[in-house]
N, C-alpha and C positions, 0 to 999 in steps of 0.2 A: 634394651631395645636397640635393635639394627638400623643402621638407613633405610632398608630396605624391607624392613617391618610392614605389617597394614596398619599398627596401632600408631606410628609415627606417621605415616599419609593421612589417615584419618584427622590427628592433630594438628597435622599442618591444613587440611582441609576448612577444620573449626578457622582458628588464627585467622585464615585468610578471610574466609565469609565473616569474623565479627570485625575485621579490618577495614570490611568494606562498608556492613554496614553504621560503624562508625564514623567512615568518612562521607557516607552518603548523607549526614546530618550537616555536614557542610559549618561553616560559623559556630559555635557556640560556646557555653563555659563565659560569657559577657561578660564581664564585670568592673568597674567603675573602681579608679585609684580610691585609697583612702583619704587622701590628701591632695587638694590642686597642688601643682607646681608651684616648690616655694625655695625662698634664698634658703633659708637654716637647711633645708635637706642638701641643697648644692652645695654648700660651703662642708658641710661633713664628708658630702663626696670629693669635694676637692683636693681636701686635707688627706684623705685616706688614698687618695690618686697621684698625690704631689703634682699637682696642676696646678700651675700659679697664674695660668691666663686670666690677666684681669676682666679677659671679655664676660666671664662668666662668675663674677663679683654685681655685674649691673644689673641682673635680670633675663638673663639666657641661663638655661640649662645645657651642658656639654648635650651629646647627640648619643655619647655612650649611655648615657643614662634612664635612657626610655623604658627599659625592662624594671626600674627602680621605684616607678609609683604606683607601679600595680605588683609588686614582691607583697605575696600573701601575709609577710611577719613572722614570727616566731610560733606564733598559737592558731595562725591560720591553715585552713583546711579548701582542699581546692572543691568548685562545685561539684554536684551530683553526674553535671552533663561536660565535665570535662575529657576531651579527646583521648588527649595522653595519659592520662590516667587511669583512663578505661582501657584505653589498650595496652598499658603495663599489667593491667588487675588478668587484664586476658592471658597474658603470657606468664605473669607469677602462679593461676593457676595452671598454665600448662607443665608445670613445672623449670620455666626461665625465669629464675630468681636471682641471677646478680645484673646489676648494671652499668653500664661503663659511658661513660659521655664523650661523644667520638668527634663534632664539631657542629659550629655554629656560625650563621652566615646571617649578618645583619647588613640591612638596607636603612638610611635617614633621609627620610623629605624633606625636613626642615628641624630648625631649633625648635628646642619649646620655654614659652614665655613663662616669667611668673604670672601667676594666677591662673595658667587653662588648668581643664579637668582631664585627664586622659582617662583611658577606657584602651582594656583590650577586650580580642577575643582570641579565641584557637579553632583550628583545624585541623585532622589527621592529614597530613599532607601522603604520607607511603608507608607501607611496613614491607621491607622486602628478606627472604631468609627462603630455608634456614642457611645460613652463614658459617660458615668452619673456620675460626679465627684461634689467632696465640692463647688466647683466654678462654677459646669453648666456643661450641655451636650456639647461633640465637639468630635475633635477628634485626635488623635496623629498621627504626622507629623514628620517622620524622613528622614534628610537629610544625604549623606555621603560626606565629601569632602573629597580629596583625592589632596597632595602634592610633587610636584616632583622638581628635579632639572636633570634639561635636561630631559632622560627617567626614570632616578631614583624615586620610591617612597620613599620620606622620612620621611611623616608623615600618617594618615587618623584618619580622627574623624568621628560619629555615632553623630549628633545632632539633640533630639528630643523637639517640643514644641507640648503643646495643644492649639489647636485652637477651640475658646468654645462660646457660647451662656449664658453667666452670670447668673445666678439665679438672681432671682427679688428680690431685697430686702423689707426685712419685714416692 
């Protein structure tokens, strides 16, 4: 297929209409940490971080750590109504099957204590392409998540990958 193909305008046609109507769902994908905020999980993050700030011995959790209580685990599986992963399933079928993690922009309201419950959710934030990059044509994929305790927001990251079609090697 050419740039200039109809089978690839067409493709890029699909992409964009399921891009959109993915992000016109706005929020979802919820879902509630498995664990409130607790010392023993700070201290293994400490340990693994070489952070020896005692601030975070007493009862704080570091700021980095807000992606850490909602990490699906090993055997978990993300929901049915998750953004990003809807719109990767869009693009693996389109045939953009590698992907490449390009950057991440995290924001912190506040610390968080032991014993809140965190909860996130996601949003398709943008899919822009297709992209011509060192790696191959695809296209950037960004997600928002966004961290609360109770109504509070007390985190949101901007996480974007390229989802791409490899260059053939020589």
């Amino acid at each position: 297929m050419t740039a200039a193909s109809p089978e690839l305008g067409a493709t890029h046609d699909l992409i964009m209409a399921e891009a959109e109507r993915i992000k016109a769902l706005g929020e979802a994908a919820e879902r509630e940490a498995r664990d409130p905020v607790n010392q023993p999980t700070i201290n293994n993050w400490l340990e693994a971080m070489g952070n020896t700030n005692p601030r975070f011995h007493a009862g704080e959790a570091p700021p980095s750590m807000a992606q850490v209580w909602t990490m699906y685990g090993l055997g978990g599986k993300p929901p049915e109504d998750d953004p990003l992963h809807g719109m990767m399933k869009v693009l693996t079928d389109a045939g953009y099957t590698a992907v490449l993690g390009t950057n991440c922009e995290q924001d912190y309201h506040r610390y968080l204590q032991v014993g809140e419950q965190v909860r996130v959710t996601t949003a398709l934030d943008s899919v822009v392409g297709p992209k011509t990059t060192g790696m191959g044509t695809g296209y950037f994929v960004t997600s928002r998540n966004t961290w609360y305790v109770g109504s509070e927001v007390v985190a949101t990251m901007l996480f974007r990958v390229l989802k791409f079609i490899p260059k053939a090697s020589a």
